[in-house]
C-alpha positions as a Python dict, from the first residue, in 0.01 Angstrom:
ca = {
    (1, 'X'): (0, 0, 0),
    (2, 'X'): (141, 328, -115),
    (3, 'X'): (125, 628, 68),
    (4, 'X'): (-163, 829, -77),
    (5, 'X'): (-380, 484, -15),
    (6, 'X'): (-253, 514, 325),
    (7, 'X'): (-385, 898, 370),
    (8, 'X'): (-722, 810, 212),
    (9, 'X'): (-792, 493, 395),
    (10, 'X'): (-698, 704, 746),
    (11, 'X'): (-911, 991, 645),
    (12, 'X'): (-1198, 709, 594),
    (13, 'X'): (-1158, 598, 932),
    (14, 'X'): (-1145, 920, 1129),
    (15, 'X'): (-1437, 1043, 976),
    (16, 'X'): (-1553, 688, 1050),
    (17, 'X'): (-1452, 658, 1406),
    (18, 'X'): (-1630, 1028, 1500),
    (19, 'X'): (-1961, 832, 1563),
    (20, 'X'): (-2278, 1010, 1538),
    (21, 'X'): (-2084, 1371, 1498),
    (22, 'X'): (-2041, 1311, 1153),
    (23, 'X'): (-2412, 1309, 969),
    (24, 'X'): (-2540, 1120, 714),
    (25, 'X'): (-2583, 1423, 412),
    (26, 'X'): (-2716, 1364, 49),
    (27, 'X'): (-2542, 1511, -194),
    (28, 'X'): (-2692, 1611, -563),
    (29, 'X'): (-2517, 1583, -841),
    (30, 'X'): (-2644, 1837, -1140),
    (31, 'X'): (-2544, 1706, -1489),
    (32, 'X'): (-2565, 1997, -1786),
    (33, 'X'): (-2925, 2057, -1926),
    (34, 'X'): (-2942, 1877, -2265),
    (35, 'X'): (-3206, 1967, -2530),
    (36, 'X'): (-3462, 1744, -2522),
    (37, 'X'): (-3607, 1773, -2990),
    (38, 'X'): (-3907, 1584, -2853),
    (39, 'X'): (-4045, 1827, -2532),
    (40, 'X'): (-3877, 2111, -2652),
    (41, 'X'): (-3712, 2191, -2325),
    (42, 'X'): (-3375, 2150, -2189),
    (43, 'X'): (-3409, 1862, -1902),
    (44, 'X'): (-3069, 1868, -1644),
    (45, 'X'): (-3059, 1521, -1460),
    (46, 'X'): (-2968, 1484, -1075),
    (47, 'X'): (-2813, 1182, -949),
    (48, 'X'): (-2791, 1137, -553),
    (49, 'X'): (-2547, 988, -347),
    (50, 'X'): (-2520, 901, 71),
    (51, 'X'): (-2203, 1013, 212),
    (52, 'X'): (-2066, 1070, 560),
    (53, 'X'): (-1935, 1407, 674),
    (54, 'X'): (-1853, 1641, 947),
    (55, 'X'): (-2048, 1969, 929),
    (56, 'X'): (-1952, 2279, 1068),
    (57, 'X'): (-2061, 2629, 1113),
    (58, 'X'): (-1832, 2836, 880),
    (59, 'X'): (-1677, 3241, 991),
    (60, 'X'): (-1502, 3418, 760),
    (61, 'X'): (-1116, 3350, 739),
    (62, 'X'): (-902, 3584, 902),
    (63, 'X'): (-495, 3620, 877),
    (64, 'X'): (-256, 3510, 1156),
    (65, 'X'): (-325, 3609, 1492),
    (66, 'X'): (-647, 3783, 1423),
    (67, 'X'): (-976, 3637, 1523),
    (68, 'X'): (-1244, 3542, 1319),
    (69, 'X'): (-1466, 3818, 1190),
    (70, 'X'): (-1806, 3604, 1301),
    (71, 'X'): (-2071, 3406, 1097),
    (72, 'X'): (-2096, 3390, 715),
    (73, 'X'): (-2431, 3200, 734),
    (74, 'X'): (-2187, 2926, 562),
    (75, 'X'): (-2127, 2581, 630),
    (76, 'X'): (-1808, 2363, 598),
    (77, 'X'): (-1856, 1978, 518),
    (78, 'X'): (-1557, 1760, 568),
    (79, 'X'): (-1581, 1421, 364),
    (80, 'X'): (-1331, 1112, 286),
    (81, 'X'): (-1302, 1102, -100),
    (82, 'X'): (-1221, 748, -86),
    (83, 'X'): (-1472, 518, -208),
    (84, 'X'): (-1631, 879, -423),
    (85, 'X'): (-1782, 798, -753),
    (86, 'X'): (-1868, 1167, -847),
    (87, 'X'): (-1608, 1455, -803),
    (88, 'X'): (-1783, 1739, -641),
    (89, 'X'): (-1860, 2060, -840),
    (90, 'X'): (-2007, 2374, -790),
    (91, 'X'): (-2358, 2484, -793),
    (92, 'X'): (-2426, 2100, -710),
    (93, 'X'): (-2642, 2028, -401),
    (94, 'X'): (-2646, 1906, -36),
    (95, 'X'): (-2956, 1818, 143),
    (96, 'X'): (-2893, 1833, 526),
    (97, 'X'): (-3163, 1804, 779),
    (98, 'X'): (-3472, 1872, 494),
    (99, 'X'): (-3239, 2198, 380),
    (100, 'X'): (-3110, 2223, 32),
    (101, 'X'): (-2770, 2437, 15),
    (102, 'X'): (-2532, 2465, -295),
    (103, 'X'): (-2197, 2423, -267),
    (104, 'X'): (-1971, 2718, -305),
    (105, 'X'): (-1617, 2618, -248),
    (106, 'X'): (-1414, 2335, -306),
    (107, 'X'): (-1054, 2233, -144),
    (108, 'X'): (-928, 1965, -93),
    (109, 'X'): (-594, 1864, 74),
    (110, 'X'): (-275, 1772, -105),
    (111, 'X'): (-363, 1402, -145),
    (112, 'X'): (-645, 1431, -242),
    (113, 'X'): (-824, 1235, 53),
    (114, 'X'): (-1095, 1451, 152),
    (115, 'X'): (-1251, 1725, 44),
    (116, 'X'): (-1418, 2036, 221),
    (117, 'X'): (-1669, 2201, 104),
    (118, 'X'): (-1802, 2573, 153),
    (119, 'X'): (-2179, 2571, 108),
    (120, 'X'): (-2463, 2806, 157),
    (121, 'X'): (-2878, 2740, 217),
    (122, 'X'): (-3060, 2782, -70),
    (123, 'X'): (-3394, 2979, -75),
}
């Protein structure tokens, strides 16, 4: 097992081994709208998935030494990528607790074994 295995399988398990602080979210993923000759309209597709992830409130980033600035009304998702068959995207959805939000921001760390996610409640 190489190293990057290593990181994803260990990022898998923490997020694993948090118990019930990480939540069960459903994530939407938006495909293009195609033109549909028959209906005359353009018809985008959403395909769900289940993943497990650590939710937090977001506050706006400050530099060194400073504090926070307070609450963007964002939230931050932490997810394993391992085991992912969709790579997140903008402007896709997550569905926490009945709420849709759209994601914002995507980063990811520098093996590429989890992602977090900047989102904001839609509507």
């Amino acid at each position: 097992m190489g190293l990057r295995d290593a990181l994803l399988s260990a990022v898998s398990s923490a997020i694993t081994a948090t118990g019930d602080i990480a939540e069960e979210l459903t994530y939407i993923v938006k495909t293009n709208a195609k033109y549909d000759i028959y209906s005359g309209k353009k018809e985008a597709t959403e395909t769900q998935y289940t993943l497990k992830a650590i939710v937090t409130v977001g506050a706006e980033k400050s530099k060194v030494g400073e504090i926070a600035t307070g609450n963007t009304g964002e939230l931050s998702v932490l997810f394993a990528s391992k085991g992912l068959t969709f790579t997140p995207k903008t402007n896709d959805i997550i569905i926490r607790d009945s709420e849709r939000y759209t994601v914002n921001k995507i980063d990811t760390d520098p093996a590429n074994a989890s992602y977090t996610l900047t989102i904001r409640r839609v509507g």
